[in-house]
N, C-alpha and C positions, 0 to 999 in steps of 0.2 A: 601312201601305203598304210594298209590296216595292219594296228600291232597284232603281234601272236600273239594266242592265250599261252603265259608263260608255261600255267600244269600240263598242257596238250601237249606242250611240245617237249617237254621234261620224260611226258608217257613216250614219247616216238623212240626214245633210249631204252627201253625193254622190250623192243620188238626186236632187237639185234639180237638172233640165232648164238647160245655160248657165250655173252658180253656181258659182263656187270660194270654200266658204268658209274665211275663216282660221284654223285652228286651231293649235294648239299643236305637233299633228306637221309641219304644214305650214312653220311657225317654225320649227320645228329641223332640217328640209330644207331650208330656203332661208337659212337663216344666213348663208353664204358670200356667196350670189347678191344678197343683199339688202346686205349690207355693203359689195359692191363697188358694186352704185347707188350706196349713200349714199358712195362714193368722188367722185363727180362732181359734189358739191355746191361742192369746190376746181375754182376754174378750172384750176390747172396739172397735175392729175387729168384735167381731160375732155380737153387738147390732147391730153396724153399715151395716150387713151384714141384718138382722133381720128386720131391720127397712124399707130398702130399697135393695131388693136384685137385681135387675135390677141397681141401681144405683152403688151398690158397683160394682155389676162384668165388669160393664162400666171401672173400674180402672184395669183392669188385660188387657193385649191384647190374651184375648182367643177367637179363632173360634168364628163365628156364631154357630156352633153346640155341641161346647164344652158349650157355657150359655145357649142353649136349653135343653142341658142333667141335667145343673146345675141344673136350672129353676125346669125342671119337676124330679127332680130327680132320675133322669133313671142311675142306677148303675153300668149297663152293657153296659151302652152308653160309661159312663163316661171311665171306663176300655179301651173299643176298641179304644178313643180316647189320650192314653195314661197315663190317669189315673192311680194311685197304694193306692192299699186298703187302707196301712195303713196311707196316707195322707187325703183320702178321708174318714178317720172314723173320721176328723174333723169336716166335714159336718154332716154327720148325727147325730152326736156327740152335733152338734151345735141345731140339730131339738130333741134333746132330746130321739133321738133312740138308741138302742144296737146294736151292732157288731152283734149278732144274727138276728134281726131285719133286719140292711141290708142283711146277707148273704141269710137268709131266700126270700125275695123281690126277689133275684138277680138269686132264685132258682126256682120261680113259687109258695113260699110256703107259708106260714105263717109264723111268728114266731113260734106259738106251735108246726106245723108241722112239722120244720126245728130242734127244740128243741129236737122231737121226736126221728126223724131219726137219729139225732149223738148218744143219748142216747143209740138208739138201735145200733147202730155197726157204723154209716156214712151208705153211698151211697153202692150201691153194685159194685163190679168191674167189673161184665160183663156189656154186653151193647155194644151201641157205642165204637170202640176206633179210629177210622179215619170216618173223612167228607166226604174223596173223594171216599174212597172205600166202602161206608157204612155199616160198617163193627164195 
């Protein structure tokens, strides 16, 4: 058997329609982004986040675009920038939302909407399953 090329097959994970999956490059982009979530698991961390959130994210060296995603809280942002959910449900955690809440946001949905749908079964499986081939 010929090995895979490991990067070709690492690309085959953003061709999944809605998926951010976590990889390793994704880790090592989000390093920063992610360790300043996990900042907020100190309460005197989140006031101070609270208080001034432009001024706390000045202490982390994150992107321009990662304190943009921070900022407006774009969830999907934060993911493509190597963000990982469950560091990042500090933050919303910290604005007093639910896990639902974000995934819902992250979905186009509401929260009740988003509520709904799992209740009912989740997502359905057809659909989208590749970008490139839209398909």
């Amino acid at each position: 058997m010929t090995p895979r090329n490991i990067h070709e097959y690492l690309a085959e994970f953003d061709d999944i329609p809605g998926t951010r999956v976590y990889t390793a490059r994704r880790a090592r982009q989000g390093y920063h982004l992610n360790q300043f979530a996990m900042s907020l698991m100190k309460a005197e961390n989140r006031e101070r986040f609270k208080k001034d959130e432009n001024a706390y994210l000045e202490e982390w060296p994150l992107t321009d675009d990662q304190k943009e995603a921070v900022l407006a809280r774009d969830y999907n942002r934060m993911l493509d920038l190597g963000g990982n959910i469950y560091f990042l449900a500090k933050l919303f955690s910290t604005d007093g939302k639910s896990f639902q809440f974000a995934a819902g946001s992250m979905t186009g949905m509401t929260q009740e909407e988003y509520a709904a749908m799992m209740i009912g079964g989740g997502r359905s499986p057809e659909g989208n399953r590749s970008i490139k081939e839209g398909r």
